[in-house]
C-alpha atoms as an extended CHARMM CRD file, in Angstrom:
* protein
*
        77  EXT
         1         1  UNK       CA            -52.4390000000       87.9570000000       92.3780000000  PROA      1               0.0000000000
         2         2  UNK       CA            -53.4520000000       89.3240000000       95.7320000000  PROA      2               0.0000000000
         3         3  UNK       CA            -53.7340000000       93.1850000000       94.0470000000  PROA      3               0.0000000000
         4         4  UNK       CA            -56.3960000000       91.7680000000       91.5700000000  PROA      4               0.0000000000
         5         5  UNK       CA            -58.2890000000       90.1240000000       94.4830000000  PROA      5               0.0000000000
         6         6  UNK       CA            -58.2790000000       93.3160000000       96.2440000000  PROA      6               0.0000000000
         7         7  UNK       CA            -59.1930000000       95.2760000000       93.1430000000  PROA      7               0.0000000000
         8         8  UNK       CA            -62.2840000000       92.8110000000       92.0540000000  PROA      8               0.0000000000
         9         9  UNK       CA            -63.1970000000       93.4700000000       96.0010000000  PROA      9               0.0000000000
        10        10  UNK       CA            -63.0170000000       97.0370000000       95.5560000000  PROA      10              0.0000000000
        11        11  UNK       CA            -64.6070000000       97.1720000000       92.4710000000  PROA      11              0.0000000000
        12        12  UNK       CA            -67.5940000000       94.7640000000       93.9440000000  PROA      12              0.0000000000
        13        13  UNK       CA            -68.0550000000       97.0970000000       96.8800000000  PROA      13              0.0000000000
        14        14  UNK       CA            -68.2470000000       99.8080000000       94.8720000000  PROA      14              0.0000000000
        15        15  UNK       CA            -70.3870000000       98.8030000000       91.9400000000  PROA      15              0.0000000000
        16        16  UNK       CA            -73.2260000000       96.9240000000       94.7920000000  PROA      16              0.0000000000
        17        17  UNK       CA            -72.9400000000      100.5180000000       96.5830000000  PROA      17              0.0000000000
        18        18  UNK       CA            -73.6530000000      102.3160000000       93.1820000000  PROA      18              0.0000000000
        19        19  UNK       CA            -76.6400000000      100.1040000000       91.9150000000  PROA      19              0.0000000000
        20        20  UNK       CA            -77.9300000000      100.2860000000       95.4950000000  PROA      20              0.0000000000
        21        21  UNK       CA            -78.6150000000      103.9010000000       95.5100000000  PROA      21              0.0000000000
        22        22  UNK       CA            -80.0330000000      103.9190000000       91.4520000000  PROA      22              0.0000000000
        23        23  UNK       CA            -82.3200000000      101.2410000000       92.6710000000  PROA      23              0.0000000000
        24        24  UNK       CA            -83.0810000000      103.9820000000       95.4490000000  PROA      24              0.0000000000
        25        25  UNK       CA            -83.7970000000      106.4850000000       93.4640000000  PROA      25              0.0000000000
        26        26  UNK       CA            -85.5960000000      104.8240000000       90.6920000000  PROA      26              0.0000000000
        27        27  UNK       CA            -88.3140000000      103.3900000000       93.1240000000  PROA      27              0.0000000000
        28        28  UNK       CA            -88.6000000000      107.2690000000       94.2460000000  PROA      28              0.0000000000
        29        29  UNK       CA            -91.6100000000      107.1940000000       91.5270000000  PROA      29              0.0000000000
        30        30  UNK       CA            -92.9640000000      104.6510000000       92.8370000000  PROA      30              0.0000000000
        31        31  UNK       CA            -96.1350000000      105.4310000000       94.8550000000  PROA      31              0.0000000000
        32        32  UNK       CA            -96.0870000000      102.7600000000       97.8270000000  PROA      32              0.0000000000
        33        33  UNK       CA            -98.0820000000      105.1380000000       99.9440000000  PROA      33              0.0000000000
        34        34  UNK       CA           -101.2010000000      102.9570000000       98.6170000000  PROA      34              0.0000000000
        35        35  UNK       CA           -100.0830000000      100.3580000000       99.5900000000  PROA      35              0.0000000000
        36        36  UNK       CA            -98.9200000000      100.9600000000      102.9380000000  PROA      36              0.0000000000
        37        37  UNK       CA           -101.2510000000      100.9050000000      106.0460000000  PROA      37              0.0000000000
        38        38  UNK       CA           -101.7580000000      103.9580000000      108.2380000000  PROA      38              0.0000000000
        39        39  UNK       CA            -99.1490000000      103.7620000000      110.8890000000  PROA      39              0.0000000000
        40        40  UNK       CA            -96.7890000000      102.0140000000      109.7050000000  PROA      40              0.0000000000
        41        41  UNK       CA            -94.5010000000      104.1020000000      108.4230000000  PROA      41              0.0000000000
        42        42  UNK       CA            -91.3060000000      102.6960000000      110.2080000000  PROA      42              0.0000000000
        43        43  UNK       CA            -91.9560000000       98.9740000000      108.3570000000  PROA      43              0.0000000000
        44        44  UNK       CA            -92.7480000000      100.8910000000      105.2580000000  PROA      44              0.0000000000
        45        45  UNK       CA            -89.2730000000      102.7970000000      105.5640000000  PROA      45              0.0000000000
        46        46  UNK       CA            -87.5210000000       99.5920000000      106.0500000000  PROA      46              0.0000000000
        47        47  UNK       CA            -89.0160000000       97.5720000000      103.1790000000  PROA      47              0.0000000000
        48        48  UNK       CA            -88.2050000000      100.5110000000      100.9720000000  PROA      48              0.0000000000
        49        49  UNK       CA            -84.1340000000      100.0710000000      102.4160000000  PROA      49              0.0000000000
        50        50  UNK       CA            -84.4190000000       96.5120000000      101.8180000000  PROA      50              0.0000000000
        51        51  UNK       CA            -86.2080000000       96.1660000000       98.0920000000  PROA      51              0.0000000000
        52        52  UNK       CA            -83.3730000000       98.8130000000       96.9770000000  PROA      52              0.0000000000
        53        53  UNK       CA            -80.6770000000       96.4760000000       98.4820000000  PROA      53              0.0000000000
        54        54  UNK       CA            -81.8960000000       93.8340000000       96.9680000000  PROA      54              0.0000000000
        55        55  UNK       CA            -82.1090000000       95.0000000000       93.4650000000  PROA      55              0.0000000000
        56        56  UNK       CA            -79.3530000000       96.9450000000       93.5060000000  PROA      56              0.0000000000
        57        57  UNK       CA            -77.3470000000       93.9870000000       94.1210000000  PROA      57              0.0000000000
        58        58  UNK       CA            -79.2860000000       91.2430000000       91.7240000000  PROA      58              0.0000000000
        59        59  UNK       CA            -78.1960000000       94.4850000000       88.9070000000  PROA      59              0.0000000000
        60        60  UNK       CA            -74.5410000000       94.8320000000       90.5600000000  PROA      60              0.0000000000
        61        61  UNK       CA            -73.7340000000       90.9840000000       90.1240000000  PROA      61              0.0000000000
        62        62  UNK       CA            -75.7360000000       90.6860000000       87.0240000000  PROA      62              0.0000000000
        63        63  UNK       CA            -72.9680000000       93.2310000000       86.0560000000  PROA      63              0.0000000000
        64        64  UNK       CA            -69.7220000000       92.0980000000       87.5190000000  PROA      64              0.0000000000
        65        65  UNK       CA            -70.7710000000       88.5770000000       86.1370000000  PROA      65              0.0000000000
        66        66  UNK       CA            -70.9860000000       89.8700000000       82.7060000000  PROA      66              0.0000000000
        67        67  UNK       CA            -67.4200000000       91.7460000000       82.9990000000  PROA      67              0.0000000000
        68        68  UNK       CA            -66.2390000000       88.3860000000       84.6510000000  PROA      68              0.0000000000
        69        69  UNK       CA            -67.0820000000       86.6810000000       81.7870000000  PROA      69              0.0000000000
        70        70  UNK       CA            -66.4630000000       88.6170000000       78.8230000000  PROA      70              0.0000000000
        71        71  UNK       CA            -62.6710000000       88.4960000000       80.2060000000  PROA      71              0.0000000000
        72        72  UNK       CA            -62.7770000000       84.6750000000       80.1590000000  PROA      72              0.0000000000
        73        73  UNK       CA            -64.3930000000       85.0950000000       76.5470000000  PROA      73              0.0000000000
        74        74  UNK       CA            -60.0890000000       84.9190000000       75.0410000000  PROA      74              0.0000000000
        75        75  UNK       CA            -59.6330000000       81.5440000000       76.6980000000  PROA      75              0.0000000000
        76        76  UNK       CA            -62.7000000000       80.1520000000       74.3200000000  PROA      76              0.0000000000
        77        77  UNK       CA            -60.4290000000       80.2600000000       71.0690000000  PROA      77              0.0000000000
């Protein structure tokens, strides 16, 4: 039991990490240089960190969630 905990743990870390950095990349063609203020580039830089954290892992759990439950799908019949 304790190896599956630590290999859902792993597999969390991993798959939040992963989504993180698509979410990263994909708002690459995004053009938030309009709507960003002169001199501000610092805030802009950290908004930018934070939206891609937070998508990435709203798409991670919306993943691992799915998984989760398509293995509970056998105890249904």
């Amino acid at each position: 039991m304790d190896l599956f905990i630590g290999q859902q743990a792993l597999i969390s870390i991993f798959s939040h990490i992963f989504f993180t950095g698509v979410a990263f990349y994909a708002m690459r063609a995004v053009m938030f240089e309009k709507w960003i203020r002169k001199h501000h580039v610092l805030q802009a830089q950290i908004l930018y960190i934070f939206l891609s954290i937070a998508i990435g892992t709203m798409v991670s759990t919306f993943f691992l969630d799915i998984s989760a439950w398509s293995r509970q799908l056998p105890y249904l019949f």
